[in-house]
C-alpha positions as CSV (number, residue, x, y, z in Angstrom):
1,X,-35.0,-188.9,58.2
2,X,-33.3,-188.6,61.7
3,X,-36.1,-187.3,65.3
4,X,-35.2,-184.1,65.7
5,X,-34.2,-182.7,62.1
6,X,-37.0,-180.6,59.8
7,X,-38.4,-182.5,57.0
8,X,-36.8,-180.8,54.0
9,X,-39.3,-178.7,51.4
10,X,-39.5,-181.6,49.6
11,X,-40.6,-184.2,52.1
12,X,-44.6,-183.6,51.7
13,X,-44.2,-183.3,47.8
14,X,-42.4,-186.4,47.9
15,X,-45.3,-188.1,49.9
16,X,-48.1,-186.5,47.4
17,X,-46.0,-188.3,44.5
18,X,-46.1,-191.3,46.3
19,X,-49.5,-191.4,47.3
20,X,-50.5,-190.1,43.6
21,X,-52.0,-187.2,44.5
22,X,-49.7,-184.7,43.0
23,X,-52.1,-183.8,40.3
24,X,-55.1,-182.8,42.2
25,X,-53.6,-181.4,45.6
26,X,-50.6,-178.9,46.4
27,X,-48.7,-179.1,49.6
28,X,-50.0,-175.7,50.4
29,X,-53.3,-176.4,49.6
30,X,-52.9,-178.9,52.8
31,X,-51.7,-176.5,55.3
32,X,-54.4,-174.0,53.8
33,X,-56.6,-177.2,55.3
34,X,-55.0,-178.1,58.3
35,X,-54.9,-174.1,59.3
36,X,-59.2,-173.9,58.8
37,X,-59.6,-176.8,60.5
38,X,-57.7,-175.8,63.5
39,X,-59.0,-172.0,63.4
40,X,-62.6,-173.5,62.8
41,X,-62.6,-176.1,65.5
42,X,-60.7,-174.1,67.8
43,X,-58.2,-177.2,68.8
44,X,-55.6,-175.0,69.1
45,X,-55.3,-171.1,70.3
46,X,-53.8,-169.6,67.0
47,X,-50.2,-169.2,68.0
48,X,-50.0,-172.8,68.4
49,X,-51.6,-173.3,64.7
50,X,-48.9,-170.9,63.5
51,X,-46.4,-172.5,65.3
52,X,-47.2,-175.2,63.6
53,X,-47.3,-174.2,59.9
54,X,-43.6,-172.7,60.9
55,X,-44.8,-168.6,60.5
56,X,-42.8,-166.4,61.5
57,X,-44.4,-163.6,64.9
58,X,-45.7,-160.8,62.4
59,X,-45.1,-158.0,65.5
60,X,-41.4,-157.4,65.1
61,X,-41.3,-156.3,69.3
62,X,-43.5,-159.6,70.1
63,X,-41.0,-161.8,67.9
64,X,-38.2,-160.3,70.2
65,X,-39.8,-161.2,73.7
66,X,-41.9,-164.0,72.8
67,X,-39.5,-167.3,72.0
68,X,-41.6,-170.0,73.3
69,X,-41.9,-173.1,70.9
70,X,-45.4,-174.1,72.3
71,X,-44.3,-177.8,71.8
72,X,-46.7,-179.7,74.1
73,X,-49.5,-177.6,72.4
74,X,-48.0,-178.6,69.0
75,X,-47.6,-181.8,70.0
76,X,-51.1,-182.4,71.3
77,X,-52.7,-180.2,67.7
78,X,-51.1,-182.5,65.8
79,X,-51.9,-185.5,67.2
80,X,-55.7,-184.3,66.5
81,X,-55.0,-183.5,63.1
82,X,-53.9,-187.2,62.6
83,X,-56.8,-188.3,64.2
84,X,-58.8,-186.3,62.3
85,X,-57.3,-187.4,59.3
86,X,-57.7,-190.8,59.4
87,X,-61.4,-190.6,60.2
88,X,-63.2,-192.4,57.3
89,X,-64.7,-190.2,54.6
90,X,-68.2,-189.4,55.3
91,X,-70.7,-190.0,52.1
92,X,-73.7,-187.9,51.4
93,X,-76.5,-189.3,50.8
94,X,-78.4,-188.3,47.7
């Protein structure tokens, strides 16, 4: 993996393998949770967060105008996401 080149659309399968969570969890099922945690939080204003899951401007005339890469903004999401992530697990008490 070279800074600078995409992950291929294998790269997070791969890690699931590797972690052994391939059974229970899908690579989309993890964007699905890193896009309602964004929107529900409000880290991020939503172009950012769909920046960040890589989707494509929906309005064909915005797409055209509107090239920004929002890459501080990306940056600073996903530094929150990994610091979200790595927060212990909280328990429930019975």
């Amino acid at each position: 993996m070279s800074e600078g080149r995409p992950l291929s659309n294998m790269a997070l399968l791969a890690v699931l393998d590797r972690m052994g969570l391939r059974e229970r969890t899908t690579v989309h099922g993890l964007r699905s949770a890193f896009s309602t945690w964004a929107n529900e939080t409000g880290a991020a204003r939503p172009d950012v967060i769909e920046a960040c899951l890589a989707h494509r401007e929906a309005d064909r005339i915005r797409a055209a105008y509107n090239r920004t890469e929002f890459a501080a903004e990306r940056r600073a999401l996903l530094a929150a996401w990994a610091d979200y992530c790595g927060r212990p697990a909280l328990t429930l008490a019975a």
